[in-house]
C-alpha positions in Angstrom: 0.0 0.0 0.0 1.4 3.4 -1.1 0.5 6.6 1.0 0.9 10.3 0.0 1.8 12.7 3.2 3.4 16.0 2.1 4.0 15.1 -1.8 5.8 12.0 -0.4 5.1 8.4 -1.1 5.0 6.2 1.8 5.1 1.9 1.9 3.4 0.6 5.0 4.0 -2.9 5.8 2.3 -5.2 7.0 2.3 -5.7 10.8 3.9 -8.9 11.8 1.6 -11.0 14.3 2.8 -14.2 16.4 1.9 -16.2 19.2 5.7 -16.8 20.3 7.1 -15.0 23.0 10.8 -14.4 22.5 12.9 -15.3 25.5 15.0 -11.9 25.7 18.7 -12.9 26.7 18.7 -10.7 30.0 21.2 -12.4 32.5 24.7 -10.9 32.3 25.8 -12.9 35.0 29.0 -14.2 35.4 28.3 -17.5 35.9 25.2 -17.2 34.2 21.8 -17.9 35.5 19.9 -21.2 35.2 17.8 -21.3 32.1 13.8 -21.1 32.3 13.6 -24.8 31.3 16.7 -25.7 34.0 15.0 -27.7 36.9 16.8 -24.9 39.6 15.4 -21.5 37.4 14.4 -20.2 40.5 17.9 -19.3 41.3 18.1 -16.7 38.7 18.7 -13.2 40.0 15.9 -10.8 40.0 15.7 -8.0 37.5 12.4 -6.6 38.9 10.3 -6.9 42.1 7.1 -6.1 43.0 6.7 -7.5 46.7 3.4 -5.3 46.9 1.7 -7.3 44.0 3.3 -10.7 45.1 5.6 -11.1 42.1 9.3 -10.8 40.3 11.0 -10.8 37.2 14.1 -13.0 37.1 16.7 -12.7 34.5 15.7 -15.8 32.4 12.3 -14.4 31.7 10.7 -16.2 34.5 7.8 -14.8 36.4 8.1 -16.4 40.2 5.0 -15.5 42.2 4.9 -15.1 46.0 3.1 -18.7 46.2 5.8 -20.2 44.5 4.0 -20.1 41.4 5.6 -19.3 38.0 4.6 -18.1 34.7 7.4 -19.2 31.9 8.5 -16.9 29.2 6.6 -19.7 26.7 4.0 -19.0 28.8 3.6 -22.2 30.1 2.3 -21.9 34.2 3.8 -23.5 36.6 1.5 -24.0 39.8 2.0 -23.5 43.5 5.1 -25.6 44.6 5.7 -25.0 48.4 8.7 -27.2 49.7 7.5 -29.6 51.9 8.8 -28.4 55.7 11.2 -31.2 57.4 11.6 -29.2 60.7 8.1 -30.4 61.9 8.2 -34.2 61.3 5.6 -35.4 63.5 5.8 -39.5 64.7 2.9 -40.9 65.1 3.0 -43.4 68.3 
């Protein structure tokens, strides 16, 4: 498509759609960060908290919420994943 604005001609293209989120390359950590698809990507530094709305940015793209919930950069969610507490093992008798 060809536009005139001030006796010049213009080409618009077309707006590029997709439903793939890019994983930006943010760590710049020396050693770098785990990966979002690493098992231990909760170790990843954080880039940007929000402890008022329950949630951070780490540098692998990964969203970890305050219940130990996470939202990939793919993504994919991750549900609620509390360590289970060893300091109160109670024996039954």
């Amino acid at each position: 498509m060809d536009s005139t604005q001030g006796g010049r001609s213009q080409q618009r293209r077309p707006a590029v759609t997709t439903t793939q989120r890019k994983n930006p390359h943010m760590c710049q950590h020396q050693p770098a960060c785990p990966t979002s698809d690493s098992a231990d990507r909760e170790a990843a530094r954080p880039v940007a908290s929000h402890p008022e709305q329950g949630w951070s940015l780490l540098c692998n793209g990964v969203v970890l919420f305050e219940d130990t919930g996470e939202l990939l950069p793919d993504g994919q969610v991750i549900g609620p994943h509390r360590p289970a507490r060893t300091d109160r093992i109670v024996t039954a008798a």
